[in-house]
C-alpha positions in Angstrom: 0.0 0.0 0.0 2.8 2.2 0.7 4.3 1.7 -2.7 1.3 2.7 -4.1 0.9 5.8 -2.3 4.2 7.2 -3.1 3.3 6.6 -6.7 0.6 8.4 -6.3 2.0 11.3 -4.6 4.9 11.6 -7.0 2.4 11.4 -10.1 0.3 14.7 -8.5 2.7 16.6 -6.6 4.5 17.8 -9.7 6.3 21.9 -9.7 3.5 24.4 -11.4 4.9 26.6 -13.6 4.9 29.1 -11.2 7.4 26.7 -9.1 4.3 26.0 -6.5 3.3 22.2 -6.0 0.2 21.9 -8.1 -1.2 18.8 -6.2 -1.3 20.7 -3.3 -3.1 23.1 -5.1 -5.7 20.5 -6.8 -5.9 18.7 -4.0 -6.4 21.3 -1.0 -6.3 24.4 -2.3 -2.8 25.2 -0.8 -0.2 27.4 -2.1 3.2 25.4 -1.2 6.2 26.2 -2.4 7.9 23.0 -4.5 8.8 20.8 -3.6 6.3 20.6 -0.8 6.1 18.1 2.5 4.5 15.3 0.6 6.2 15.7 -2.6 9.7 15.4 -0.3 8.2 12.3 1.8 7.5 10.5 -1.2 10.7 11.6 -3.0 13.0 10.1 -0.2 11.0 6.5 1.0 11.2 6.0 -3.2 15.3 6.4 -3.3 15.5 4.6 0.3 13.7 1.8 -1.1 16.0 1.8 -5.0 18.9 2.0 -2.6 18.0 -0.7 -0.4 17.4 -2.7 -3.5 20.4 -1.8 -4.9 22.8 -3.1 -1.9 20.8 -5.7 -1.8 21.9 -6.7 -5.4 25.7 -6.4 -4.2 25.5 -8.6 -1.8 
């Protein structure tokens, strides 16, 4: 479920072209600056989980 929410996230919390998240926008009506809390949550739990994979490759 996780995996799907960070897909989720990262498919809607993209930079607007006036560099404010536009899923925040869409979604709550929020002006955040990007990237924004969610966008940065999703962002990191993705490359911890490509990294884990990856060491786990090396070993």
């Amino acid at each position: 479920m996780i995996k799907d929410q960070v897909g989720r996230i990262l498919s809607v919390h993209l930079a607007g072209v006036d560099g404010l998240c536009a899923g925040c926008r869409w979604w709550w009506a929020r002006l955040s600056p990007y990237p924004c809390y969610q966008a940065e949550w999703a962002t990191r739990l993705h490359a911890r989980v490509a990294t884990r994979r990856f060491l786990d490759g090396l070993r």
